[in-house]
N, C-alpha and C positions, 0 to 999 in steps of 0.2 A: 527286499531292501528298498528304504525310501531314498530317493532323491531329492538333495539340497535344491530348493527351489533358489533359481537365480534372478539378477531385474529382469524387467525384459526390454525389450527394445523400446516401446512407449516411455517406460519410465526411466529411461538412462536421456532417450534424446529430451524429455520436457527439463530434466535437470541440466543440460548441456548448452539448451536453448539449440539444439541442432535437429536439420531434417531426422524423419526412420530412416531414410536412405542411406547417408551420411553415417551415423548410429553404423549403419549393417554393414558399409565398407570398411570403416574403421575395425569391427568385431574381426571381417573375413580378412583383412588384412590386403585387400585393395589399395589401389593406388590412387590418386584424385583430392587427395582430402590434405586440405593446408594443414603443416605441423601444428600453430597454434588450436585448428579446431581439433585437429588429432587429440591436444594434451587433453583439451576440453571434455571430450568424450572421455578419456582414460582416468582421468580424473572423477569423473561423475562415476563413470564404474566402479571405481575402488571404494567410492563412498558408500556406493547404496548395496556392495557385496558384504562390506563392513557393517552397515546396518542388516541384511539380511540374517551374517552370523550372529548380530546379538541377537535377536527374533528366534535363534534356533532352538531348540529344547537341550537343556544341557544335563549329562548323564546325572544319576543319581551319587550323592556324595559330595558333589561340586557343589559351591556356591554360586546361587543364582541373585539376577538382579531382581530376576521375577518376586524373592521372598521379600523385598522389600524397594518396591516400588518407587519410582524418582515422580515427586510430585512439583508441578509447575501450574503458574497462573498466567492467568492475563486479564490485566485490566484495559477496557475501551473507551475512552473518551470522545465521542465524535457524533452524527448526527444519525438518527434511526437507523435509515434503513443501510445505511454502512455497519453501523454497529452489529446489525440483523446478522449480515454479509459475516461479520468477521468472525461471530460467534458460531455459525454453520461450517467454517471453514474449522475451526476448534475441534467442533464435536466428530467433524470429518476426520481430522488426524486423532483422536481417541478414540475411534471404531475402526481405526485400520491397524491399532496397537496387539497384534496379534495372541500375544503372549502374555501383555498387560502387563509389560516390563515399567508404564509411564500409567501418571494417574494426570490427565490435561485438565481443566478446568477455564470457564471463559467470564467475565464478569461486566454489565453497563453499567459506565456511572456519566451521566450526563454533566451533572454539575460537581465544580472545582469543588464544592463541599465534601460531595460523593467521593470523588477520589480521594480524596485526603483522607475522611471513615476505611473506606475501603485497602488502602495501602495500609495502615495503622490495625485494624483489625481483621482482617483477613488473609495479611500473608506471613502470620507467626509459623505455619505449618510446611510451608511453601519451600523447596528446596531452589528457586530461580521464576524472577517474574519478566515478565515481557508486557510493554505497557504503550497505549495510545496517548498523548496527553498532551494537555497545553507544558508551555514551557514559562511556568509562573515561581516564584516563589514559594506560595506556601505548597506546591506539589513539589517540588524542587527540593524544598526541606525532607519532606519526607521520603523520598527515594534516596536521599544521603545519607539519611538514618537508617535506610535499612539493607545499602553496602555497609558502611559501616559495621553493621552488624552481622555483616559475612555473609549477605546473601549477593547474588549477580542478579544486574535489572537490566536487561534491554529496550531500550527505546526504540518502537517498531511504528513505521509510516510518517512520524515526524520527530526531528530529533531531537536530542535535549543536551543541557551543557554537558561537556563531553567531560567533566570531572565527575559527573555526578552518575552515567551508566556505563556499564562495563560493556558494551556495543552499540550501536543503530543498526537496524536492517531497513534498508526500503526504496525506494528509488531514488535519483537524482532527482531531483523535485526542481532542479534551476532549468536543467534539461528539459525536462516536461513544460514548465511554461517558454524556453526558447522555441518547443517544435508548437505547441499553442500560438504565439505570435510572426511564425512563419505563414503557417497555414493562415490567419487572420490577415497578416502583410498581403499577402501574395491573391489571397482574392480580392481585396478591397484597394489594390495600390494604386486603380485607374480610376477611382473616386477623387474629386476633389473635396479638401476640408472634412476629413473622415473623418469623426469620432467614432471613439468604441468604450466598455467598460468593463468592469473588471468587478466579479462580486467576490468577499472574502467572507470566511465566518468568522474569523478573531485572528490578528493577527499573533495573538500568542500564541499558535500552532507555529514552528517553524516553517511547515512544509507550507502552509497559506502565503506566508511569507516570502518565502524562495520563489515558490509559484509566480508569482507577481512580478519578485524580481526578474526574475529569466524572461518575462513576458515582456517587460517596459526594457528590456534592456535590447533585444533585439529590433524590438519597434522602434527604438530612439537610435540604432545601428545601420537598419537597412531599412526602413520605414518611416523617415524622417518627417513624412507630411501629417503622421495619422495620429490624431490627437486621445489621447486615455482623458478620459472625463475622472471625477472623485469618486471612490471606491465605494459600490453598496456594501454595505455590512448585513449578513444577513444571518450573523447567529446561528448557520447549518441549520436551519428553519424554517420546514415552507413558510410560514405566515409572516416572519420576520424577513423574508426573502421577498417574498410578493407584493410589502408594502412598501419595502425600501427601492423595489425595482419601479413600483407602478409611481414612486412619487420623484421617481429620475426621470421615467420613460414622457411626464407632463410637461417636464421643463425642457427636456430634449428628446423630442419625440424622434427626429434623425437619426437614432445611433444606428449607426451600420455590423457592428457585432458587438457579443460580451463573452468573455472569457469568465468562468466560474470555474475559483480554482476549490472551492468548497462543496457543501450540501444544499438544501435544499433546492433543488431543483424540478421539483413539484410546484413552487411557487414563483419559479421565475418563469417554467415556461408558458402558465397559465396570463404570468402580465405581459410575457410577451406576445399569448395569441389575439390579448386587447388591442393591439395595434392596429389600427385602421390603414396601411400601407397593403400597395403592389407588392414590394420587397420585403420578407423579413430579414432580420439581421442574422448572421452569422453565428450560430449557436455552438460553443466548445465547451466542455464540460472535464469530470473527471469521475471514474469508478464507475464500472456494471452492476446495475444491483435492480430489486421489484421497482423500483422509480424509474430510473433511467432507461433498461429495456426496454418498457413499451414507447418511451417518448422518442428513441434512436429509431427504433423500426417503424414511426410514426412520422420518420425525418423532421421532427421539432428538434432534434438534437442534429445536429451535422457531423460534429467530431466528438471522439469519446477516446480519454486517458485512462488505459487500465491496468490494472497492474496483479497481478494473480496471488491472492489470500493463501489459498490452498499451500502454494508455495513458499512465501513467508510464513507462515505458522509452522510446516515442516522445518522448514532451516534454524528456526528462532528455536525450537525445541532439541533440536543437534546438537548449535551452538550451546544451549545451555545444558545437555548431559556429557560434551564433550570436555567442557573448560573446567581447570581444575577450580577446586573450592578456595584455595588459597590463593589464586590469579587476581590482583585488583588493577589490572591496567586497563585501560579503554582500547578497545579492537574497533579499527576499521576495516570491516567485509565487504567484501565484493556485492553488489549494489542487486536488489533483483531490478527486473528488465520490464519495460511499460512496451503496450501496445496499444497501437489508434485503429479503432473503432469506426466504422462508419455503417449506415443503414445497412450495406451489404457485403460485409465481410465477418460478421459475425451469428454465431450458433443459431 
């Protein structure tokens, strides 16, 4: 007789955001563990028991989901090697699909053109899409054309008008640049006449945008002296990155940190090792990825915002085999959870 394989302790505490430890007191029914983290753990468990029973083999006669598989997209808008990132994270959750209940699919489109083709022609077959994207018009358009036509869109890592998807998943993104401009406050506050700056890719991404704000707003809160210089724009592109930074870095060659709340970072840390100073500046960044690990572990990077792929793609594919086909309200979810990075606290 086979045994129903159950989670296990790894994969209940990485959904709970809780210690193994924690996890195993709660299972053995130990004492020690706060109700809220209790419900947390309890909760994670029912989830991913309820996902183990779909995965199960269901007897013959029965209707399975396996005979007709829930297919989902995702389109990426954003700069390489994120993009890279987010598509391995895809193909990761379609090789763990045991039963091949889900048919995942991951898609790049760099340019607003591309999304727009790609929305319009590629998600006729698509049972629910999950999408990276600026927050323009004419993609704006066609994510409402295609609720409207019964399908559910989620806006995943940055958000979009909340009439126009049926959820966001991703982090607080205001959050993320408040603990960005704490960390930058708090080492530069015994500088006099600090400047610092701030690279974006486009501010139509919402989350570039929050970023920034959470940043200026605690610097202008509890960092009153420290001056933000004009925003490089740097198009999530090394080369658009490296000449916007090197022809800021000429006219204020001082700056004591930059917050990049974007991509390429390839390109900025290259104009920032052109610096002929003692001190470099205070380097924060956002996302793990073939860029940015070797430049953290290289300590060109100082601080690194990350926020776990693997994890959002699971949940964004839940949400969309859980919600019904007929639902057109817009869900706000529980937020996934960022972590800071430094030369030595990661893998």
């Amino acid at each position: 007789m086979r045994t129903r394989a159950r989670p296990s302790i790894d994969e209940i505490a990485k959904l709970s955001c809780s210690s193994k430890a924690t996890v195993d007191r709660v299972l053995h029914g130990r004492a020690g563990v706060h109700p809220r983290t209790r419900d947390k753990v309890n909760k994670a468990l029912a989830r991913l028991e309820a996902e183990y029973e779909d995965m199960a083999p269901k007897p013959l006669g029965r209707s399975s989901a396996s005979q007709n598989p829930q297919r989902f997209g995702f389109i990426i808008q954003a700069g390489q090697a994120f993009t890279e990132s987010f598509l391995a994270a895809i193909e990761k959750q379609q090789n763990s699909d045991r039963q091949r209940l889900l048919q995942i699919e991951g898609l790049g489109a760099a340019s607003d053109e591309s999304v727009v083709e790609a929305i319009k022609g590629w998600t006729a077959g698509l049972d629910g899409l999950a999408i990276v994207c600026k927050n323009i018009p004419p993609i704006l358009d066609e994510v409402k054309r295609l609720r409207q036509a019964g399908k559910h869109v989620m806006a995943l890592v940055s958000d979009l008008e909340s009439s126009v998807r049926s959820a966001y998943l991703g982090i607080d993104n205001r959050a993320a640049g408040n603990v960005a401009a704490y960390l930058m406050g708090r080492h530069l506050e015994e500088r006099s006449a600090t400047q610092v700056a701030v690279v974006v890719g486009s501010f139509s991404y919402r989350c570039h945008e929050d970023r920034e704000i959470g940043f200026r707003s605690i610097l202008r809160q509890q960092f009153g002296a420290m001056q933000v210089l004009e925003v490089i724009k740097g198009k999530d592109s090394d080369e658009a990155t490296y000449d916007a930074a090197r022809k800021l870095l000429q006219v204020k060659p001082n700056i004591a940190g930059v917050y990049n709340v974007a991509g390429g970072d390839r390109g900025l840390a290259e104009a920032l090792a052109g610096l002929q100073r003692a001190h470099r500046p205070v380097y924060i960044t956002h996302e793990l990825n073939r860029v940015t690990e070797p430049l953290l572990r290289a300590q060109q990077i100082d601080y690194l915002i990350a926020q776990d792929l693997d994890e959002m793609v699971r949940r964004a594919t839940q949400f969309m085999r859980e919600i019904p086909s007929d639902d057109r309200q817009s869900h706000e979810l529980e937020g996934i959870p960022f972590h800071l990075l430094t030369p030595f606290n990661f893998g």
